[in-house]
C-alpha positions as CSV (number, residue, x, y, z in Angstrom):
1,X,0.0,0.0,0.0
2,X,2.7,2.8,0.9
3,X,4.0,2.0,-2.8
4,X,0.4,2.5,-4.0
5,X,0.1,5.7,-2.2
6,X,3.6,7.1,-3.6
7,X,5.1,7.0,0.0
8,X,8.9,5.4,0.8
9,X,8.8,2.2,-0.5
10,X,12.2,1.6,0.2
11,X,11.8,2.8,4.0
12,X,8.9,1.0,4.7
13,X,10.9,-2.7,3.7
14,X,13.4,-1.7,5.9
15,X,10.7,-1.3,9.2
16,X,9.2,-4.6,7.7
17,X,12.1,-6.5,7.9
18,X,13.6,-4.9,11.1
19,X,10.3,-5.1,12.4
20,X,10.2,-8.9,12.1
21,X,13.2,-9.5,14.1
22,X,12.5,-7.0,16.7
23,X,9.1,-8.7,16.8
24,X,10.6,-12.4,17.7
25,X,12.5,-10.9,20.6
26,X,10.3,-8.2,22.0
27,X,6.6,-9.8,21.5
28,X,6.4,-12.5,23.7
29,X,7.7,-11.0,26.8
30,X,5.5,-7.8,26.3
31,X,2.4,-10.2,25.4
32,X,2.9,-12.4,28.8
33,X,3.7,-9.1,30.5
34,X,0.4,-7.6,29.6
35,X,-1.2,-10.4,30.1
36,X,0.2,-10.5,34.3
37,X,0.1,-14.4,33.9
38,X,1.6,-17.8,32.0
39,X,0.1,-17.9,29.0
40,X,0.0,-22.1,29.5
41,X,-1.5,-21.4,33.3
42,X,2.6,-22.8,34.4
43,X,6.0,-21.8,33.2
44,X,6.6,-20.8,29.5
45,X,9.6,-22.1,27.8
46,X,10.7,-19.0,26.4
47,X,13.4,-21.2,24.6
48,X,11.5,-23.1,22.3
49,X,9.2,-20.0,21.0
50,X,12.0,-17.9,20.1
51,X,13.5,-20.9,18.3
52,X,10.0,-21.7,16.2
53,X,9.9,-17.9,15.7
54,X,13.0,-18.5,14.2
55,X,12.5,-20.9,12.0
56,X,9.2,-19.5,10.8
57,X,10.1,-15.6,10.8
58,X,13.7,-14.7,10.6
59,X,15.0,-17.1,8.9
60,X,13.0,-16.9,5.6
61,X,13.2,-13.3,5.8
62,X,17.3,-13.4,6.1
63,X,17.3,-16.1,3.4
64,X,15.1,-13.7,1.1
65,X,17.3,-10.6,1.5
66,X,20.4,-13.4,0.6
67,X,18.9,-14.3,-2.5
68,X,17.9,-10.8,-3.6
69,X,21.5,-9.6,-2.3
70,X,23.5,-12.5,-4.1
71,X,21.4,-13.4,-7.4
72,X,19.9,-9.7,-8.1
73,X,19.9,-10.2,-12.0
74,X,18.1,-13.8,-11.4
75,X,15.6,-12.0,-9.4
76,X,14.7,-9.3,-11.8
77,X,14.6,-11.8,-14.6
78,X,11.8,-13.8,-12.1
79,X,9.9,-10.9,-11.7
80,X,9.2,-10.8,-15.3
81,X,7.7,-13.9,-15.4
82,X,6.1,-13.6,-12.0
83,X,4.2,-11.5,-10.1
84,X,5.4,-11.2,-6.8
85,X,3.0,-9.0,-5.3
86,X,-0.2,-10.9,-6.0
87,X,1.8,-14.5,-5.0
88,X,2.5,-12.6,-1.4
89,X,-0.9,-12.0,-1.1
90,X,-2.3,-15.1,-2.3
91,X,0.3,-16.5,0.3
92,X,-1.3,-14.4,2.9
93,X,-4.5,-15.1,1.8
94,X,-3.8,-18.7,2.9
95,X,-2.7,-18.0,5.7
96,X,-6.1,-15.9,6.9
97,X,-8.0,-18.9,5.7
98,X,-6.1,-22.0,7.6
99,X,-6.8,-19.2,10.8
100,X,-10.1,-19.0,9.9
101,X,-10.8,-22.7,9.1
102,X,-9.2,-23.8,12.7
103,X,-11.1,-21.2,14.5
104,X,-14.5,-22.1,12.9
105,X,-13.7,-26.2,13.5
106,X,-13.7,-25.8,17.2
107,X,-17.2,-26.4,18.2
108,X,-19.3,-23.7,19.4
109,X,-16.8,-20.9,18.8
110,X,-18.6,-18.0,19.4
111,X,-20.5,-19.3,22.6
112,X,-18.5,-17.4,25.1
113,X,-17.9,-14.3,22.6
114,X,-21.4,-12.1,22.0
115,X,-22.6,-10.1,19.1
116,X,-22.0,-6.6,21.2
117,X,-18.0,-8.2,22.1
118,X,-17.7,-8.5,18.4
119,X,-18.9,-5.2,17.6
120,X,-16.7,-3.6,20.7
121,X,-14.1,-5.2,18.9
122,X,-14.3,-3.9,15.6
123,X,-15.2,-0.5,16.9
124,X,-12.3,0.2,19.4
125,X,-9.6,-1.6,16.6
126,X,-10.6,1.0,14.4
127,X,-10.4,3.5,16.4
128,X,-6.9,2.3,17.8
129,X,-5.5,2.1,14.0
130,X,-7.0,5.5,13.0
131,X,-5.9,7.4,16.1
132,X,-2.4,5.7,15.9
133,X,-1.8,6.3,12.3
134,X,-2.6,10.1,12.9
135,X,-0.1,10.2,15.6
136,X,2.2,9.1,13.2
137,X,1.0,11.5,10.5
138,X,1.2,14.4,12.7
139,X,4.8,13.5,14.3
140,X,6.4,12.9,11.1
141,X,5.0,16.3,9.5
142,X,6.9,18.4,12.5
143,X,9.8,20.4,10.9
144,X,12.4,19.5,12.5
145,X,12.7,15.9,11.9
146,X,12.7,17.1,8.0
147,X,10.5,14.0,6.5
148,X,9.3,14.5,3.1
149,X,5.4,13.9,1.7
150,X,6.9,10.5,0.8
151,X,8.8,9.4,3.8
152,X,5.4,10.9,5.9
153,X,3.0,8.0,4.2
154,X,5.2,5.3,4.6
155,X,5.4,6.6,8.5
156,X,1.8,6.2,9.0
157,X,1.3,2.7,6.6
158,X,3.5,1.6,8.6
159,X,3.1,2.4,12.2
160,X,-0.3,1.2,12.8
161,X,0.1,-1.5,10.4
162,X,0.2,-5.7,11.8
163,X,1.0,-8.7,9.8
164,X,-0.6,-11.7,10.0
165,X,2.5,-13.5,9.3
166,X,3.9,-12.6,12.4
167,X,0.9,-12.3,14.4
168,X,-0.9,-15.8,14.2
169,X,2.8,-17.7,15.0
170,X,2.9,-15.7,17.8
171,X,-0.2,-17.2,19.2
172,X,-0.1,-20.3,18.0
173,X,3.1,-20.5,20.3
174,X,2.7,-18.7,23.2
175,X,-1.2,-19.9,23.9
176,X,-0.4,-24.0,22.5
177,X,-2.6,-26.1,24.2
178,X,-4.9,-23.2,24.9
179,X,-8.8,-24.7,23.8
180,X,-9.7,-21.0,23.4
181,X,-6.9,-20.2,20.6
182,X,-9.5,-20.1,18.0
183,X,-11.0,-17.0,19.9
184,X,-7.5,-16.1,20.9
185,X,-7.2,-15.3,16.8
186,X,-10.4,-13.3,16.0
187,X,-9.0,-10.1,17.5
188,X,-6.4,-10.3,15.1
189,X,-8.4,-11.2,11.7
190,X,-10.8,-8.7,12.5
191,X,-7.8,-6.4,13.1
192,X,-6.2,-6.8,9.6
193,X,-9.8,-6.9,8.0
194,X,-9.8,-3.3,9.2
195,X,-6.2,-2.2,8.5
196,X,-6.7,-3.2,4.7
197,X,-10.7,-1.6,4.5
198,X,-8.8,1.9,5.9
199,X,-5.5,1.7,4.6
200,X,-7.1,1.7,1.0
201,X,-8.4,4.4,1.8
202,X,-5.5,6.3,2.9
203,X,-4.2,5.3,-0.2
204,X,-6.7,7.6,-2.6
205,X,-6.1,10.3,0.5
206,X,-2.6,10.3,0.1
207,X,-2.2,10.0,-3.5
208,X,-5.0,13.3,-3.5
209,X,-2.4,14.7,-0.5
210,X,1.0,13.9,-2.8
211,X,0.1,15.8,-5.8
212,X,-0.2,19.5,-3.2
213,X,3.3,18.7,-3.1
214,X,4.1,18.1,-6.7
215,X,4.4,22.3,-8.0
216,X,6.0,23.1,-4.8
217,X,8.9,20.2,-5.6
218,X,9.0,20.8,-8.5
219,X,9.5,24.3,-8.5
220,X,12.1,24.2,-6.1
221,X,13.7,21.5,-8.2
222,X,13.9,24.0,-11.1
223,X,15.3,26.7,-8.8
224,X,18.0,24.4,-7.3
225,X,18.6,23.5,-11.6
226,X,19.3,27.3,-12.5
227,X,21.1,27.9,-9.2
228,X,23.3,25.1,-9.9
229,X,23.8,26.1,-13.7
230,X,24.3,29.8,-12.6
231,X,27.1,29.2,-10.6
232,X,28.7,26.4,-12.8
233,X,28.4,29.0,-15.8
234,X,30.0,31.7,-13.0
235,X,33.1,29.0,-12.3
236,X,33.8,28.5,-16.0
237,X,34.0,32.4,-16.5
238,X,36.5,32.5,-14.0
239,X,38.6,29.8,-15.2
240,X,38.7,31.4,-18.3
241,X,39.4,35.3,-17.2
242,X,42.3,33.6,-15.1
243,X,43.9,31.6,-18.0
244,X,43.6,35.1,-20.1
């Protein structure tokens, strides 16, 4: 989406992938933390989460930035025969429905979750993602941290922003044995259901946003040109005079 929107494309891979590996080291703590208890009702073998964390999260994301690192021209001749973007979200895609198909298998799901908990849910998540994501808007557009338009949308895409990817490992870990995991889940589907219904459309806003900026970048662009070809052409006159 932040490429879609014309924000920092490049900027907002780097919080991805940093985010992942922070995430493995710094979520399960917080989570039990939070939470004031064991996640398993005993002790929680730390260990062995951060090493299935490991296996499912960092390691195909070091093993990705290897092969794009080490075999560049293979990769660009791949991604003319393959769409990349629509096979990580078909990928994803999968992943939401396995969630979904485990948390519907369990039977009688929704017996200890109302209607009206639901609704609280989707109601105070989007509330959380919009008020988050204008923090982030209205931090990164303070002068003196000097963001452009570009780096300011990939700010707020990102910030408020959660993957699945590393979200449902997390519980599937932390809460294993746990008969309410499907329920454990829903926060988080319902969570990215909203993040991609309002993220597209801070996409059309920011795209409408960008193109304020376009005349005023431009025209400083031009001005910065004749500057830089006014003194250039004031250099070579003095080179000359002084050869005379």
């Amino acid at each position: 989406m932040t490429k879609t929107a014309g924000g920092n494309e490049a900027a907002s891979l780097v919080n991805a992938v940093i985010g992942s590996i922070l995430g493995v080291f710094v979520s399960p703590p917080l989570i039990i933390f939070l939470l004031g208890l064991d996640a398993n009702g005993g002790s929680v073998d730390f260990a062995s989460i951060f090493l299935n964390l490991l296996e499912t999260v960092i390691i195909p994301v070091i093993v990705g930035q290897l092969i794009q690192h080490f075999f560049a021209k293979h990769v660009k001749i791949a991604q003319r025969y393959v769409n990349f973007a629509i096979l990580n979200s078909s990928m994803l895609l999968v992943l939401v429905w396995s969630v979904f198909c485990d948390t519907f298998s369990e039977k009688d799901v929704f017996g200890s979750v109302s209607i009206v908990s639901l609704v609280l849910i989707f109601f105070i998540q989007v509330s959380q993602f919009s008020l988050y994501s204008f923090i982030c808007f209205a931090v990164s557009r303070i002068p003196a941290f000097k963001f452009t338009p570009e780096d300011s949308i990939a700010i707020v895409m990102c910030g408020a922003t959660k993957t699945v990817a590393l979200g449902i490992p997390l519980i599937n870990l932390i809460f294993v044995g746990n008969p309410a995991l499907g329920i454990l889940s829903i926060p988080l589907l319902v969570y990215h259901a909203e993040q991609l219904f309002v993220g597209t459309l801070l996409v059309t806003l920011f795209q409408n946003w960008l193109k304020k900026f376009k005349p005023d970048l431009e025209q400083n662009q031009s001005a910065n040109t004749i500057v830089e070809v006014a003194q250039d052409s004031g250099s070579t006159e003095q080179l000359e005079s002084s050869n005379k």
